[in-house]
C-alpha positions as CSV (number, residue, x, y, z in Angstrom):
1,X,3.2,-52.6,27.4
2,X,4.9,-52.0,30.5
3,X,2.7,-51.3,33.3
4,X,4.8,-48.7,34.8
5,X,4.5,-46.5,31.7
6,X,0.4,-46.8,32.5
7,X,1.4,-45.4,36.2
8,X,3.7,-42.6,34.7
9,X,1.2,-41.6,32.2
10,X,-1.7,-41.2,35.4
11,X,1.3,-39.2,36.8
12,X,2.1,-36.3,34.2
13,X,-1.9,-36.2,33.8
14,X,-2.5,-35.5,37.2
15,X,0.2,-32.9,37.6
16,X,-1.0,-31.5,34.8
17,X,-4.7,-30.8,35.9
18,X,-3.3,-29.7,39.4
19,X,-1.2,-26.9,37.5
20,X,-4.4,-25.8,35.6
21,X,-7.7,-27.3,36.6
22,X,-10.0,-24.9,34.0
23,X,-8.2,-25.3,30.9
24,X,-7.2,-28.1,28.7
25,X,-4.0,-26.0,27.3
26,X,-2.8,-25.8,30.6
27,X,-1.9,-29.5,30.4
28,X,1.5,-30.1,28.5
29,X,0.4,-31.0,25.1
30,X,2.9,-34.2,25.1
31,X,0.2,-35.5,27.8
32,X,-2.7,-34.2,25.7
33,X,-1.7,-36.2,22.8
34,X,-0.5,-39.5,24.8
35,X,-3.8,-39.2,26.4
36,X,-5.5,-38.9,23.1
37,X,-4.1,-42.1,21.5
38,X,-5.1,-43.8,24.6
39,X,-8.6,-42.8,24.5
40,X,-8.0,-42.0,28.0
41,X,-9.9,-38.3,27.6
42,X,-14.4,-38.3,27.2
43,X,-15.7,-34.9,25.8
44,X,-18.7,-34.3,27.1
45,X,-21.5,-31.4,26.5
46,X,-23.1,-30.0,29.8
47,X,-26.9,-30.5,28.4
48,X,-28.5,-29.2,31.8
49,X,-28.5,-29.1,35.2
50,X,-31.2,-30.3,38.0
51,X,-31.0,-29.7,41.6
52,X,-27.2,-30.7,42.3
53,X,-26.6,-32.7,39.7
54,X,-25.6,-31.8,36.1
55,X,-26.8,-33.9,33.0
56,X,-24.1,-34.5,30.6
57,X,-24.1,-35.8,26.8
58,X,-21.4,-37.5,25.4
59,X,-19.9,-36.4,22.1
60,X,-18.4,-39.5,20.7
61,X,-21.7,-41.5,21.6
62,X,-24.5,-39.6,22.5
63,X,-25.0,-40.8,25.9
64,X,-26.3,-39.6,28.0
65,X,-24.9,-39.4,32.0
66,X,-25.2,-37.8,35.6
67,X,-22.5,-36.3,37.2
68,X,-22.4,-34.7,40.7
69,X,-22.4,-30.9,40.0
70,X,-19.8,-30.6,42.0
71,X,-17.4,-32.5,39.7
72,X,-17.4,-29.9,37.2
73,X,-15.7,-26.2,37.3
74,X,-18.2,-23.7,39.4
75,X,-18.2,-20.8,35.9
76,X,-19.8,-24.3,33.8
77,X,-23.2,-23.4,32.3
78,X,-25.5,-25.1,30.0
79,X,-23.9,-26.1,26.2
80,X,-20.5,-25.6,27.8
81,X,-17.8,-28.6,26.6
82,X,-16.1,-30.5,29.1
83,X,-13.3,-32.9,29.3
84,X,-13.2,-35.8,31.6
85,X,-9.2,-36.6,32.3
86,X,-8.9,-39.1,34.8
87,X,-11.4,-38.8,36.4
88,X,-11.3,-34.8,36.4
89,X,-13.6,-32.6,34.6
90,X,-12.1,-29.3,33.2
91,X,-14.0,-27.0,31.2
92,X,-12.9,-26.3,27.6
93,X,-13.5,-22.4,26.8
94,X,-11.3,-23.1,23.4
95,X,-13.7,-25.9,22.0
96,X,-17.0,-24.0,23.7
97,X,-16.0,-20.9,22.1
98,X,-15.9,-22.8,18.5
99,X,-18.9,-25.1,19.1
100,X,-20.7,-21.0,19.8
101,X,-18.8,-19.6,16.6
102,X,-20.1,-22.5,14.7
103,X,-23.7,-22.0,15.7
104,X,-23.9,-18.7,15.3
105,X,-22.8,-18.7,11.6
106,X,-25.1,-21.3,11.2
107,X,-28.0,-18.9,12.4
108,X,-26.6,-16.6,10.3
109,X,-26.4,-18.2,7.0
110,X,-30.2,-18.9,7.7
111,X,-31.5,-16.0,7.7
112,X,-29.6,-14.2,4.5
């Protein structure tokens, strides 16, 4: 592949999280989807946070990792889903919305 198609890509990304840095549909989906086949976007769950740092699991993996709390979006709280898009964490209300959803009905089913 042509190299310059790699820098153009790392272009439209990058405007794309400076239009909208807390949402992941802010970014043109074109760019979403490129990104996607390139495995160029990590999901991550915030799993806690201690002192100035904030503990992160990977979704795909399982990992664990430790990111500067300052990385992320300030409004992040514990169980929230973020995406890491070169290099730039944005929170995902959409997915943490569903991931709640899910978790709820799963409470609920239990107890009927």
């Amino acid at each position: 592949m042509n190299l310059n198609f790699f820098e153009e890509l790392e272009k439209g990304i990058e405007k794309a999280i400076e239009r909208k840095v807390d949402k992941v549909e802010g970014m043109d989906n074109e760019e979403i989807e490129l990104a996607q086949k390139l495995d160029a976007i990590e999901e991550y769950t915030i799993d806690r946070f201690e002192g100035n740092m904030a503990i992160i699991e990977d979704r795909k993996t399982g990992k664990m990792k430790n990111i500067e709390k300052v990385k992320i979006p300030e409004e992040c709280k514990e169980g929230d889903i973020i995406k890491c898009i070169n290099g730039k964490y944005i929170l995902d209300k959409e997915e943490t919305k569903r991931i709640e959803d899910e978790i709820q009905e799963k409470y609920k089913n239990l107890w009927e």
